[in-house]
DSSP file (Angstrom, degrees, kcal/mol; ACC not computed):
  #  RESIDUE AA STRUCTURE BP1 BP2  ACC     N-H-->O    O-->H-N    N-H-->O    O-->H-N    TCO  KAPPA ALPHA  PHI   PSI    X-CA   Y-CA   Z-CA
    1    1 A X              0   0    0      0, 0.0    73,-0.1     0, 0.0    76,-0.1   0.000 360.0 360.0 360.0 169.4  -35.2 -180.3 -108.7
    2    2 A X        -     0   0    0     74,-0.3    75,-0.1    71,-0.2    74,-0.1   0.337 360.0-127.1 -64.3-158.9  -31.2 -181.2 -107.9
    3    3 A X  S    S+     0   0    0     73,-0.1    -1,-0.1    74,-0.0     2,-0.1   0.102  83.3  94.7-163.2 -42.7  -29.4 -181.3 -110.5
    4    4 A X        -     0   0    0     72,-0.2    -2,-0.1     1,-0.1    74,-0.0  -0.376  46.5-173.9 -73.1 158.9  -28.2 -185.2 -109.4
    5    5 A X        +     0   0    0     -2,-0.1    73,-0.2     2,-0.0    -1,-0.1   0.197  15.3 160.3-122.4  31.5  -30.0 -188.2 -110.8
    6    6 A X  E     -a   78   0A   0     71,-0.8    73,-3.8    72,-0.2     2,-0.3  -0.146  37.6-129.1 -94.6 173.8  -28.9 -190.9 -109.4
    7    7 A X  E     -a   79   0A   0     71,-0.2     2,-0.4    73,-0.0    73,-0.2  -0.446  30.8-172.2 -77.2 126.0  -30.8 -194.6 -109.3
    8    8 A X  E     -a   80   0A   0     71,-2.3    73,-2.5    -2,-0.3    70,-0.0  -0.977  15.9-124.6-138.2 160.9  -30.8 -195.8 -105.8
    9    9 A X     >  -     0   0    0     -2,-0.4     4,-0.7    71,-0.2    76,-0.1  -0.162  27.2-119.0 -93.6 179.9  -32.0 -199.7 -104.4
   10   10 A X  H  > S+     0   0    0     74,-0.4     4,-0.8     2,-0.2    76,-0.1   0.483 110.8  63.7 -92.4 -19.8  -34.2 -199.8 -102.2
   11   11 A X  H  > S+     0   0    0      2,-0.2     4,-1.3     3,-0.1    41,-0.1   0.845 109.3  57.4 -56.4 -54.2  -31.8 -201.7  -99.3
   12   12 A X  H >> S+     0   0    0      1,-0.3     3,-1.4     2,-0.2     4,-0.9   0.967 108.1  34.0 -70.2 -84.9  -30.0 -198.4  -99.8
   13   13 A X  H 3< S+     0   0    0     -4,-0.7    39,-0.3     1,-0.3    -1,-0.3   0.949 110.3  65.8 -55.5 -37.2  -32.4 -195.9  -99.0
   14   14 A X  H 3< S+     0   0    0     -4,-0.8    -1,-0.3     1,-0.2    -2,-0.2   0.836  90.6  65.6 -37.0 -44.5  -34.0 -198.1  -96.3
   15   15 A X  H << S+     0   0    0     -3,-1.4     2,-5.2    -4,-1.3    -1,-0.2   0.838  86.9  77.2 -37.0 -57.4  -30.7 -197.8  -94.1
   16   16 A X     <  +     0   0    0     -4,-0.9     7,-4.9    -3,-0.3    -1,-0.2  -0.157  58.3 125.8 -92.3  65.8  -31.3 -194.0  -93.6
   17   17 A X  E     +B   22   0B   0     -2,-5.2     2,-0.2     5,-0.2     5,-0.2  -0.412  39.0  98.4-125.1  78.8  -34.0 -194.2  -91.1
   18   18 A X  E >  S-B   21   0B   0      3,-2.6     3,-2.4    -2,-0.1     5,-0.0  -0.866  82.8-104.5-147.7 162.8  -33.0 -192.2  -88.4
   19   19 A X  T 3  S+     0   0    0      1,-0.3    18,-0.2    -2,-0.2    -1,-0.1   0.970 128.0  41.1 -66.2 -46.2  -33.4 -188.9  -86.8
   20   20 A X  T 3  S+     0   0    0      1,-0.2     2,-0.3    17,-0.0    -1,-0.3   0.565 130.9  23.4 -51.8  -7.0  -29.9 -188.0  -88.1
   21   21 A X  E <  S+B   18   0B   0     -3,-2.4    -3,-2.6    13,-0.1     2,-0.3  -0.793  72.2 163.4-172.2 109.4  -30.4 -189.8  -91.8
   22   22 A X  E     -B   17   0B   0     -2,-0.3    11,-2.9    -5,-0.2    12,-0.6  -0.890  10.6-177.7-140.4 140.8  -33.7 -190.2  -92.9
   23   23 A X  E     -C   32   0C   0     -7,-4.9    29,-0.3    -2,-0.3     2,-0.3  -0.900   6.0-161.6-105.4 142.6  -34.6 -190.9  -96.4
   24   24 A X  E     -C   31   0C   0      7,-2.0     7,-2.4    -2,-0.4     2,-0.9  -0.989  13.4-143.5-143.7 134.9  -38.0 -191.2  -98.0
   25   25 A X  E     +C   30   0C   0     28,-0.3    30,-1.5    -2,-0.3     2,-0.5  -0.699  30.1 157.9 -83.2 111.0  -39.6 -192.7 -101.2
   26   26 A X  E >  S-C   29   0C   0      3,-3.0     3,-1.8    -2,-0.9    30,-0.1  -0.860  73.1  -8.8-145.6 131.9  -42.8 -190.8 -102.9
   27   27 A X  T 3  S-     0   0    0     -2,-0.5    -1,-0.1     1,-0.2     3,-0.1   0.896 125.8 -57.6  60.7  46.9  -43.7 -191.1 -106.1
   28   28 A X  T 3  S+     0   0    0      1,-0.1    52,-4.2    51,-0.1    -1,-0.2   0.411 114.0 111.6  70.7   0.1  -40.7 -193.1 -107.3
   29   29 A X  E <   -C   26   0C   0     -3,-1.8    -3,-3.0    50,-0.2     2,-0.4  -0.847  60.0-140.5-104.4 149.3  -38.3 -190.1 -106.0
   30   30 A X  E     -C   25   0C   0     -5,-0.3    47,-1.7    -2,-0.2    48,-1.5  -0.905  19.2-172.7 -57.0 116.8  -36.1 -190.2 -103.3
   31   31 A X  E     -CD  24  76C   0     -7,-2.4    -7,-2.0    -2,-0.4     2,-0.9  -0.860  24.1-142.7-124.6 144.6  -35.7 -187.1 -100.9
   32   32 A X  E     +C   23   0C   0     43,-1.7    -9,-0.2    -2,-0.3     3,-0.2  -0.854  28.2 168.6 -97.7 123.2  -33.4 -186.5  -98.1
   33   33 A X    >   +     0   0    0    -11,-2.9     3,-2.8    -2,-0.9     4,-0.3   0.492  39.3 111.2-105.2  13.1  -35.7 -184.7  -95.6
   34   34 A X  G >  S+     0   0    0    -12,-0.6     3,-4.8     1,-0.3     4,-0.5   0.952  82.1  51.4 -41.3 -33.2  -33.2 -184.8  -92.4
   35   35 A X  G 3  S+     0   0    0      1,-0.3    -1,-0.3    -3,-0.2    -2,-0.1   0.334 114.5  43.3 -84.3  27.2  -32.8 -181.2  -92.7
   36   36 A X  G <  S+     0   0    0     -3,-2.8    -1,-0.3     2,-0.1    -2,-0.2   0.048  84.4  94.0-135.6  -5.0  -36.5 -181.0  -92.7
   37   37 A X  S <  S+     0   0    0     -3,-4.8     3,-0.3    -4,-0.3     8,-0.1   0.810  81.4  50.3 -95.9  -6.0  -37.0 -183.3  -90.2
   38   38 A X  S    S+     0   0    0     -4,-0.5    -1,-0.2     1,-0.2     6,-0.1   0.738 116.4  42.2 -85.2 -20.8  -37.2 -180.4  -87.0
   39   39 A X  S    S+     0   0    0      4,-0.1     2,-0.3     5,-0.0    -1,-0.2   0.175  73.8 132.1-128.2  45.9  -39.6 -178.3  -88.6
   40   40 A X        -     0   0    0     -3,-0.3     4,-0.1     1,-0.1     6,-0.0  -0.578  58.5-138.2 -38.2 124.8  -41.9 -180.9  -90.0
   41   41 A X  S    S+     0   0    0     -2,-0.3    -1,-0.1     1,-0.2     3,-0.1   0.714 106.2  42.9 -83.5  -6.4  -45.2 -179.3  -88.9
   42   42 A X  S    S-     0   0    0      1,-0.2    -1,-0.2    -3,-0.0     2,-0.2   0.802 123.6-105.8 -87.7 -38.4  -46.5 -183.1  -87.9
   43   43 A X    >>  -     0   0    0      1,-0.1     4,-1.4     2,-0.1     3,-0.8  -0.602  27.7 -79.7 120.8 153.3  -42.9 -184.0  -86.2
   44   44 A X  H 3> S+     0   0    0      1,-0.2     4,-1.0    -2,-0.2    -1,-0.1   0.573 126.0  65.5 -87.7  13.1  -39.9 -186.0  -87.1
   45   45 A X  H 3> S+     0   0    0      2,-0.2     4,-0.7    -3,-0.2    -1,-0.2   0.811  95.6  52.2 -88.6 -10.8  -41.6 -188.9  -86.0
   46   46 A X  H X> S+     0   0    0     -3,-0.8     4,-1.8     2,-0.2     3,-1.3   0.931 117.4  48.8 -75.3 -49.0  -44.5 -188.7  -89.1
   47   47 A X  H 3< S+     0   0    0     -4,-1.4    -1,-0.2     1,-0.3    -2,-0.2   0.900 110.4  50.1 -53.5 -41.8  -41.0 -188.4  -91.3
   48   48 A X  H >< S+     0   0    0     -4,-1.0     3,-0.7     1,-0.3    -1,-0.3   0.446  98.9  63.6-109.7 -23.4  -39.7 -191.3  -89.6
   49   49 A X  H << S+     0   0    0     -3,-1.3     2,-0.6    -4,-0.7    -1,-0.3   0.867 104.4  47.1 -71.1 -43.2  -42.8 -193.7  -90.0
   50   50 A X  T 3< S+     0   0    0     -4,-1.8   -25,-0.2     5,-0.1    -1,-0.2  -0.361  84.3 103.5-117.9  62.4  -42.5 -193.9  -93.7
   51   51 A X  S <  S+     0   0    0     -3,-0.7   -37,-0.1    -2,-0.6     3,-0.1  -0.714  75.7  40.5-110.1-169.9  -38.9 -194.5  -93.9
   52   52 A X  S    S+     0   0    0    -39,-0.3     2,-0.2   -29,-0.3   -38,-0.1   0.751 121.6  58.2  59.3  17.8  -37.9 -198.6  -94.8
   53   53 A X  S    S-     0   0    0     32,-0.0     2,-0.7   -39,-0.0   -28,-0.3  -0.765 103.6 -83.5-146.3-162.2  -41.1 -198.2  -97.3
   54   54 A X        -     0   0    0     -2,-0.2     3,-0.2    -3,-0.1   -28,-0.1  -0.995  42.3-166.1-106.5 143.0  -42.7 -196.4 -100.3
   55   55 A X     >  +     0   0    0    -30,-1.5     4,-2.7    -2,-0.7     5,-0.2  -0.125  56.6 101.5 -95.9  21.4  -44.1 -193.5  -98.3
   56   56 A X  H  > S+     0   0    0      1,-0.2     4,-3.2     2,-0.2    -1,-0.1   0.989  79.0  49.8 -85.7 -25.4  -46.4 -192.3 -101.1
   57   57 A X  H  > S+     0   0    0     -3,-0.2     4,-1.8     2,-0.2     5,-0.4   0.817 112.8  48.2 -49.3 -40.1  -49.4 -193.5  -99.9
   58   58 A X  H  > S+     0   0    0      2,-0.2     4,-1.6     3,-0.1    -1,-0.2   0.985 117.6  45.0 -63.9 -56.5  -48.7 -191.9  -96.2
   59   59 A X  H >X S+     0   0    0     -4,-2.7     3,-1.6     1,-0.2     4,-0.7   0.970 112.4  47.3 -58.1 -69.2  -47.8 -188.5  -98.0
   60   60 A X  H >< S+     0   0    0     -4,-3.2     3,-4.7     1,-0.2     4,-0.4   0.830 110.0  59.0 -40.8 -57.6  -50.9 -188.4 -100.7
   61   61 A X  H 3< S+     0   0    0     -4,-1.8    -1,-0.2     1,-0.3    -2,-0.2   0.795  97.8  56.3 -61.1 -32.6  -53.3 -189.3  -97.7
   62   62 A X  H << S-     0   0    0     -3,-1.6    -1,-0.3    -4,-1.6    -2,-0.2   0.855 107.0-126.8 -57.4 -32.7  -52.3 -186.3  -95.7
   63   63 A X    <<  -     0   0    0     -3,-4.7    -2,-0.1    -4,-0.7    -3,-0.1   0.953  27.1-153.6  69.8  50.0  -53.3 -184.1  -98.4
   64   64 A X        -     0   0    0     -4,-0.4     3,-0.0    -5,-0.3    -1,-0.0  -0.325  19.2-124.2 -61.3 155.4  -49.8 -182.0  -98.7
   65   65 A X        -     0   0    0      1,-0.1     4,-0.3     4,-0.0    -2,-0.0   0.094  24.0-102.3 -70.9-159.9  -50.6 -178.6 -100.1
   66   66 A X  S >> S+     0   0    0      2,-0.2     4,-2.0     3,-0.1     3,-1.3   0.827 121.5  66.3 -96.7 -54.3  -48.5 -177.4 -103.5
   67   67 A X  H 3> S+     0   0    0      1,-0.3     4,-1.1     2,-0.2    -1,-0.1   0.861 105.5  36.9 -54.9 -41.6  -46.4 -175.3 -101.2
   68   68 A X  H 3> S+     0   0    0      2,-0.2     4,-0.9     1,-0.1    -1,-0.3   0.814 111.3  66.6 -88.1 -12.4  -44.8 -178.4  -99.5
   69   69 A X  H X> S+     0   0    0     -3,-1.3     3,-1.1    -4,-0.3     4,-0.6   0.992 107.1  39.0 -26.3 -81.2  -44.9 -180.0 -103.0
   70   70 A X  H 3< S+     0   0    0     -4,-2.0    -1,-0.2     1,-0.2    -2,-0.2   0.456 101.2  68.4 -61.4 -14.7  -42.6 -177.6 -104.0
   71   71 A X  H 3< S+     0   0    0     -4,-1.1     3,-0.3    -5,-0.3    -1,-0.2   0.562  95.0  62.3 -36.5 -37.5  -40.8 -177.7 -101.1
   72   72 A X  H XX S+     0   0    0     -3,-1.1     3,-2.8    -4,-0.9     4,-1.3   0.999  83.2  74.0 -58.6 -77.1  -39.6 -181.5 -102.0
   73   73 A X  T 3< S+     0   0    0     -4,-0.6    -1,-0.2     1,-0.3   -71,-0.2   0.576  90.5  50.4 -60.1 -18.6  -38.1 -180.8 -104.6
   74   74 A X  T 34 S+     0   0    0     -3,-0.3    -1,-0.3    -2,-0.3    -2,-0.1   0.441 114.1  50.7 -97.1  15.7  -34.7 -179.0 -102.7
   75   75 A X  T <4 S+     0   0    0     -3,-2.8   -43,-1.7   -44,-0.0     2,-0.7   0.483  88.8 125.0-124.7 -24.6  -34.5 -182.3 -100.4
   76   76 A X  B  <  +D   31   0C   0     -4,-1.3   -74,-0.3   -45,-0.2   -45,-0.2   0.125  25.0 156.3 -11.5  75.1  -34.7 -184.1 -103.9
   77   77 A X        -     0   0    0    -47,-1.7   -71,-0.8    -2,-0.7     2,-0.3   0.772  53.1 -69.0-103.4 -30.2  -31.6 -186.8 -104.4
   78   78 A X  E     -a    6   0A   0    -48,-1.5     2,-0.4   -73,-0.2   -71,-0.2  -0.663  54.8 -42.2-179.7-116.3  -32.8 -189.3 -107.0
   79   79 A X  E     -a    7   0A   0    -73,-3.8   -71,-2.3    -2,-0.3   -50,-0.2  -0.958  38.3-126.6-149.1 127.2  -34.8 -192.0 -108.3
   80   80 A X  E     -a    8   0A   0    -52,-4.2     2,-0.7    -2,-0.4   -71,-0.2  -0.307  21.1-128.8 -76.1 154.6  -35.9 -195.3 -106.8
   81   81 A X    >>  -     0   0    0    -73,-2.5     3,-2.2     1,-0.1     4,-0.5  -0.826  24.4-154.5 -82.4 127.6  -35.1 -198.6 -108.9
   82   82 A X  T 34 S+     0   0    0     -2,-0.7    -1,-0.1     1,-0.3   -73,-0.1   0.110  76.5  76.7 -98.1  57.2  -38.5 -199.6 -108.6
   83   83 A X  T 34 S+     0   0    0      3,-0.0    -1,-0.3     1,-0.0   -74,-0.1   0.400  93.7  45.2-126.3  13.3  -37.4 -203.3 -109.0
   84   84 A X  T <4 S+     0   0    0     -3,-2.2   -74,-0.4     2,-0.1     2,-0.2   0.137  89.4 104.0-130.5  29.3  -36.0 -203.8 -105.7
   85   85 A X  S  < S-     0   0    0     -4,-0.5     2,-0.3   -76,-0.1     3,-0.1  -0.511  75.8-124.1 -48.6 159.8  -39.1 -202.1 -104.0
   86   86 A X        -     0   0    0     -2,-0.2     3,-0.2     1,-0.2    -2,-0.1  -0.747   6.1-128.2-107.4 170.1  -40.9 -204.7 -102.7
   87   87 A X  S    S-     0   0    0     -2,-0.3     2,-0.4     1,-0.3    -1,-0.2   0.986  90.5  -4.7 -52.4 -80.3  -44.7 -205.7 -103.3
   88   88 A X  S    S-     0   0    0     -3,-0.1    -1,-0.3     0, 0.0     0, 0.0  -0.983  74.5-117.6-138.9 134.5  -45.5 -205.9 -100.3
   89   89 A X        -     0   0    0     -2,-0.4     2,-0.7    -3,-0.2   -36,-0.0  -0.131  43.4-105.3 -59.4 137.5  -43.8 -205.7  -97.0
   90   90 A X        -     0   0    0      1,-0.1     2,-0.5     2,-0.0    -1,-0.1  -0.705  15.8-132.5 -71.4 114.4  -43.8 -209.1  -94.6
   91   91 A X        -     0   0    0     -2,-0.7     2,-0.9     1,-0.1    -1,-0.1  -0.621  22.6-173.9 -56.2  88.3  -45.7 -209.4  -91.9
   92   92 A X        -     0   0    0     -2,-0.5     3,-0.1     3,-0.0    -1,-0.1  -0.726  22.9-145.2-100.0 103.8  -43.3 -210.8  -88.9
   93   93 A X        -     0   0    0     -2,-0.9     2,-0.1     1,-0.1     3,-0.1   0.079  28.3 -91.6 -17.6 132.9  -46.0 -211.5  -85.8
   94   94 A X        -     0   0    0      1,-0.1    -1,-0.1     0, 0.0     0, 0.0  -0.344  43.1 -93.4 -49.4 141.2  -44.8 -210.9  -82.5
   95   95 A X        -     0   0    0     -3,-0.1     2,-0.3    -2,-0.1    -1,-0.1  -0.368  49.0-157.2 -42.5 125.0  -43.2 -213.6  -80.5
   96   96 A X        -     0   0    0      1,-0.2     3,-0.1    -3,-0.1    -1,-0.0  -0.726  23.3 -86.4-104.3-176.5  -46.0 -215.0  -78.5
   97   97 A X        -     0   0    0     -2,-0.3     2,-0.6     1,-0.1    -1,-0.2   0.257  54.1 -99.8 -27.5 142.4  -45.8 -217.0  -75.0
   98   98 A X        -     0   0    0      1,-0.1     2,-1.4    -3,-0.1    -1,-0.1  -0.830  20.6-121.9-116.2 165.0  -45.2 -220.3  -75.4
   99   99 A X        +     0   0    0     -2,-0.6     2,-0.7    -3,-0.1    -1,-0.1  -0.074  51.2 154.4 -80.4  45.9  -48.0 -222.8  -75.1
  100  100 A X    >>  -     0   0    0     -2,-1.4     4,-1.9     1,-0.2     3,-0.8  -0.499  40.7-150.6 -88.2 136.9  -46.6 -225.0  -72.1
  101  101 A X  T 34 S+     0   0    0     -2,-0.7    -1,-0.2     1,-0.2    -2,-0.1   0.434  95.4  58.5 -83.7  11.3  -49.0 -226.6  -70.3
  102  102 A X  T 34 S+     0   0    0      2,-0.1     4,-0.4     3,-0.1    -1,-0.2   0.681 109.4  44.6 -63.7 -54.1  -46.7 -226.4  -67.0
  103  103 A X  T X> S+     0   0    0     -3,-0.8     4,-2.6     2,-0.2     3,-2.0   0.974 114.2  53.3 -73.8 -65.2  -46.5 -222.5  -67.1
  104  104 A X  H 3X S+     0   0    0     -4,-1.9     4,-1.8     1,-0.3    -1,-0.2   0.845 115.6  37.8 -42.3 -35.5  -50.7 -222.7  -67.9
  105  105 A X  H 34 S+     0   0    0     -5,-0.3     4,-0.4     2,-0.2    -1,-0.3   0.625 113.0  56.3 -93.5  -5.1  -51.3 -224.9  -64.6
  106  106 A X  H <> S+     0   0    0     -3,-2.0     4,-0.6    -4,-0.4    -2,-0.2   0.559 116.5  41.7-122.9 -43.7  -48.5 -222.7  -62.7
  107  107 A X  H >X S+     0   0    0     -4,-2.6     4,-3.2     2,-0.1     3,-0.8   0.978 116.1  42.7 -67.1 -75.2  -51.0 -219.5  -63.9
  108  108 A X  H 3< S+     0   0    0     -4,-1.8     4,-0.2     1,-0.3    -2,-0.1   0.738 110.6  52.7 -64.1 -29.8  -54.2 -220.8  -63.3
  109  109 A X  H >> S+     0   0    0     -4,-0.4     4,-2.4     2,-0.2     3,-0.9   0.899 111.0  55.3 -83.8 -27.9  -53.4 -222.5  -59.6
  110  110 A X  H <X S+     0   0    0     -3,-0.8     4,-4.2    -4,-0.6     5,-0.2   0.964 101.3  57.0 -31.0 -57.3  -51.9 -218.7  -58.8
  111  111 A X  H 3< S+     0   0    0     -4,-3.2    -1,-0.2     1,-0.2    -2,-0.2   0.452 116.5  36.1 -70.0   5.5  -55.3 -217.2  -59.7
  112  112 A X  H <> S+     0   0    0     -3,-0.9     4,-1.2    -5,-0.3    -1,-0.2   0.799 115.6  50.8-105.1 -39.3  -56.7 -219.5  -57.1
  113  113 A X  H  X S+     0   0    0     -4,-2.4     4,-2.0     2,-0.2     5,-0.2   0.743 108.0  50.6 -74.8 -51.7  -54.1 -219.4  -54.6
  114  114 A X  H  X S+     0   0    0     -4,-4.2     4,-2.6    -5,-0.4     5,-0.3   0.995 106.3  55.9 -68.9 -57.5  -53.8 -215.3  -54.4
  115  115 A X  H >> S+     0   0    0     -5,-0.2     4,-2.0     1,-0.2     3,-1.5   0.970 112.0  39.0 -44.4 -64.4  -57.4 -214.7  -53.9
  116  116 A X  H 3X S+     0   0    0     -4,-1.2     4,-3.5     1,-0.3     5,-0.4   0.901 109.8  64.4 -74.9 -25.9  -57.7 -216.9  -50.9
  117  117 A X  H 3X S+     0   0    0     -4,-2.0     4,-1.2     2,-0.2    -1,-0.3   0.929 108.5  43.9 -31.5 -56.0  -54.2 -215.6  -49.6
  118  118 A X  H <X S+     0   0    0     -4,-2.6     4,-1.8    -3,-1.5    -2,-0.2   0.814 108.4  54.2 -67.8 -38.6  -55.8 -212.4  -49.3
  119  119 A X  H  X S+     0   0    0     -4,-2.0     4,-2.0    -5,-0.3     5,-0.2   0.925 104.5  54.2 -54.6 -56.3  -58.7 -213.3  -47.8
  120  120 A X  H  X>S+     0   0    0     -4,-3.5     4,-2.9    -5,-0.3     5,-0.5   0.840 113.0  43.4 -71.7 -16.0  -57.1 -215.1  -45.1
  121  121 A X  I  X>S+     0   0    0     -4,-1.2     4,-4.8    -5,-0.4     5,-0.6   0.956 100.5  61.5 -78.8 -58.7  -55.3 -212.4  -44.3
  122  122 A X  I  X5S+     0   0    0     -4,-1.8     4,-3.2     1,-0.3    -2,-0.2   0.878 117.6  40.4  -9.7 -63.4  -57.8 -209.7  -44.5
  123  123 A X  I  X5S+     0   0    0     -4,-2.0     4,-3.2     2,-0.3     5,-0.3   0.937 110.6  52.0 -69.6 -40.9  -59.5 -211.9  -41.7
  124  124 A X  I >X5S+     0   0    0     -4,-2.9     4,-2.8    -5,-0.2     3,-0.6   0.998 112.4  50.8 -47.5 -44.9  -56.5 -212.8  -39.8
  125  125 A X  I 3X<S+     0   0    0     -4,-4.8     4,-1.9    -5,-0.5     5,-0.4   0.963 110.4  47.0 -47.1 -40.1  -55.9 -208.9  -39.9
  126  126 A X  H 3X<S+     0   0    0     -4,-3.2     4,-2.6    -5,-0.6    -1,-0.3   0.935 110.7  54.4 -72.5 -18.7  -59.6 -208.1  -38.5
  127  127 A X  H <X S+     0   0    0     -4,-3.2     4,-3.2    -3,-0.6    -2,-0.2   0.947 109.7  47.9 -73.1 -59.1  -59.2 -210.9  -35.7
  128  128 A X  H >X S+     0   0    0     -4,-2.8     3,-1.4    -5,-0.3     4,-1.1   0.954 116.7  38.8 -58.1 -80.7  -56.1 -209.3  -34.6
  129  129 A X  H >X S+     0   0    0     -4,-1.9     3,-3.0     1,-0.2     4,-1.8   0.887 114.9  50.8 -32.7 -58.3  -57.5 -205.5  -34.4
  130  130 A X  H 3X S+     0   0    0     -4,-2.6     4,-2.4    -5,-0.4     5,-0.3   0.836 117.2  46.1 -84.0 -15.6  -61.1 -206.5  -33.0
  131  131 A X  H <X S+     0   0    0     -4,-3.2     4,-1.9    -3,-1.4    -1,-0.4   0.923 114.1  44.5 -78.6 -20.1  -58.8 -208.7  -30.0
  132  132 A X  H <X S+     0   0    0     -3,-3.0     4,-1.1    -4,-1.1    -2,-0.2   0.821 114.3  54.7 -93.0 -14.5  -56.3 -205.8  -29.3
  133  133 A X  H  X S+     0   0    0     -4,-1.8     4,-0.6    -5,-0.3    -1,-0.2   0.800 108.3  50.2 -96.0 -16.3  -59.5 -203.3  -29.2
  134  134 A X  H >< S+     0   0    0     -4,-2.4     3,-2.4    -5,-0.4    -1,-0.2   0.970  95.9  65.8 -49.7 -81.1  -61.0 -205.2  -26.9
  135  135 A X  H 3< S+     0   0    0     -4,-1.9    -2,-0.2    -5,-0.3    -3,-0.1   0.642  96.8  58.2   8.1 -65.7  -58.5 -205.3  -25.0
  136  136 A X  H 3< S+     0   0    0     -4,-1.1    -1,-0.3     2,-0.0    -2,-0.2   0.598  82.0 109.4 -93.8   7.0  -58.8 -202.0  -24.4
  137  137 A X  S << S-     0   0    0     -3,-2.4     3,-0.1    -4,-0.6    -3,-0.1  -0.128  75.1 -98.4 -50.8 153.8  -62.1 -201.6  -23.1
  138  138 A X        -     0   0    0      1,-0.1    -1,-0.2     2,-0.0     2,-0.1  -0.275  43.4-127.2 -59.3 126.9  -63.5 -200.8  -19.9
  139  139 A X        -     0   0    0     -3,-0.1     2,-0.4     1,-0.0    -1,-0.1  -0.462  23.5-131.4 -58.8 166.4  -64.6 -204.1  -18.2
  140  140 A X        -     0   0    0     -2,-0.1     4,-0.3    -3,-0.1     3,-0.1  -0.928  13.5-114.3-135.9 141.3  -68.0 -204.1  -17.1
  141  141 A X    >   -     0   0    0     -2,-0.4     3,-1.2     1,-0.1     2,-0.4  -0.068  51.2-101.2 -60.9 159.8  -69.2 -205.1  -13.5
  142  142 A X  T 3  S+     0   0    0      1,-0.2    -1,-0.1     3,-0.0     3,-0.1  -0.638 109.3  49.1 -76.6 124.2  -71.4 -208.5  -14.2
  143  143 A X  T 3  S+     0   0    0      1,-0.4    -1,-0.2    -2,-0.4    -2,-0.1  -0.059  82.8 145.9 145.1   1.1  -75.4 -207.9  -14.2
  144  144 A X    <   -     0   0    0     -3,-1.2     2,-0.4    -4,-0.3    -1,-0.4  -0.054  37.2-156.7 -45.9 158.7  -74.6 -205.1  -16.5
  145  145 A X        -     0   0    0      1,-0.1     4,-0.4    -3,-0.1     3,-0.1  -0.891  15.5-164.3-145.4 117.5  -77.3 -204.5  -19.2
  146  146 A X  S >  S+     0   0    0     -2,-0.4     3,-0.6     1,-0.2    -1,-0.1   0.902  90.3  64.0 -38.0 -42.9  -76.3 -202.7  -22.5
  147  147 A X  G >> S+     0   0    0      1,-0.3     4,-1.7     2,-0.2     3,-1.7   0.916 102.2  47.1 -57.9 -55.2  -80.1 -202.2  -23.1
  148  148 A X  G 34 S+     0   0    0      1,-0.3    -1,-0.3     2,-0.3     4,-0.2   0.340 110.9  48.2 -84.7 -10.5  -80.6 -200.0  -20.1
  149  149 A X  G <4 S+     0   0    0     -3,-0.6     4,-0.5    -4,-0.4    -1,-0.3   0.473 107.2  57.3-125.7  17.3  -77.6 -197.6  -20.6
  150  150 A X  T <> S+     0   0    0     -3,-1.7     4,-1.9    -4,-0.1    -2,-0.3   0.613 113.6  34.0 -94.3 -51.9  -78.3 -197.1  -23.9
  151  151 A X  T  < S+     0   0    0     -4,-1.7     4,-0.4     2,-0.2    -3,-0.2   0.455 115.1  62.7 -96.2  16.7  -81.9 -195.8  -23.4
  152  152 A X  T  > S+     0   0    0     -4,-0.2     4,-2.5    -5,-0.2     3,-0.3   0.768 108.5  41.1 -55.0 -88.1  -80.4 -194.2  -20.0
  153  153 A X  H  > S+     0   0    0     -4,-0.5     4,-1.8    -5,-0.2    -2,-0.2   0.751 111.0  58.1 -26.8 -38.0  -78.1 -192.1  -22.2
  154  154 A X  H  X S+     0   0    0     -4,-1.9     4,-1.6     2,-0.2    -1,-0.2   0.859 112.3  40.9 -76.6 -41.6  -81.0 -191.5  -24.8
  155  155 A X  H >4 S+     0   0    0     -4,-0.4     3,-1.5    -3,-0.3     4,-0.4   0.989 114.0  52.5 -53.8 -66.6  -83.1 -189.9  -21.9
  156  156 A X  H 3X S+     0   0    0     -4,-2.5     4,-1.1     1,-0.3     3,-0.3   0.634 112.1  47.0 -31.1 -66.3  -80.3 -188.2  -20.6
  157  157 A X  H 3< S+     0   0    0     -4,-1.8    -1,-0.3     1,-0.3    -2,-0.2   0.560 113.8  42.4 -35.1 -56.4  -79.6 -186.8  -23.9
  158  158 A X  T << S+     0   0    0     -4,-1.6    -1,-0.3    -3,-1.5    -2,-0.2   0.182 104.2  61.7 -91.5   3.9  -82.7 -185.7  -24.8
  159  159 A X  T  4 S+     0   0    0     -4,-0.4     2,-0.5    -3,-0.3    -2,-0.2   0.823 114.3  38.5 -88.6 -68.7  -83.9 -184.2  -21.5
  160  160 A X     <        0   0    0     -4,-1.1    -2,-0.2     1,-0.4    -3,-0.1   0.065 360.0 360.0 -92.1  42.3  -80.7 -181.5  -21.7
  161  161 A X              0   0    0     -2,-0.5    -1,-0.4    -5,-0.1    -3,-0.1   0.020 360.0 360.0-129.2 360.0  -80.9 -180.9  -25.4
């Protein structure tokens, strides 16, 4: 271990959580790992999760070998006061939505409104093809009969096949 000893808050070492500064709490010691933090074999973002806390729980759970044990010990810088750790961290919720019942009837008349928006287009859209593709069809002279030039063709077909 270092040679320093010193006592450090917990405010204090919280502040150096960054990829440039990060400080970490385990087992009541304080280590500077920046210069540790590019060949972490997890990444410097695992370093970087358990700064602004005590990290010992994070570390023990991993199951570090004795070789990175000893490895601590050169990133070693002091000793936490463990009276201004805290207990337990505060939970602050995310902001949520707010509840206005303007914005709620503003939602709900959308989710009614967009469906049948789409729908009437959809249709307008098929009315518009099926008239311009009419359109281009062949007239046919009046007395014509579908029936009969369908099973014309089918003979036809089936004669020279």
């Amino acid at each position: 271990m270092g040679s320093e000893s010193k006592i450090h808050t917990f405010e204090e070492v919280a502040k150096h959580n960054k990829d440039k500064d990060c400080w970490l709490i385990i087992s009541g010691k304080v280590y500077d790992v920046t210069p540790f933090m590019a060949d972490h074999p997890g990444g410097g973002e695992v370093l970087l999760s358990a700064t602004g806390k005590d990290g010992t729980n994070d570390f023990e759970d991993i199951g570090h070998s004795e070789d990175a044990r000893e490895m601590m010990e050169k990133y070693y810088i002091g000793e936490i006061d463990a009276e201004t750790v805290p207990q337990k961290r505060t939970y602050i919720p995310p902001q949520q939505m707010s509840n206005d019942p303007a914005s709620e009837f503003f939602i709900k008349i959308l989710q009614f409104l967009v469906p049948l928006l789409l729908l009437g287009l959809a249709i307008s859209l098929r009315n518009y093809t099926k008239k311009e593709y009419c359109a281009t069809l062949e007239p046919r002279p009046p007395g014509h009969n579908h029936n009969v030039s369908f099973l014309l063709g089918f003979i036809n077909t089936t004669i020279f096949l």
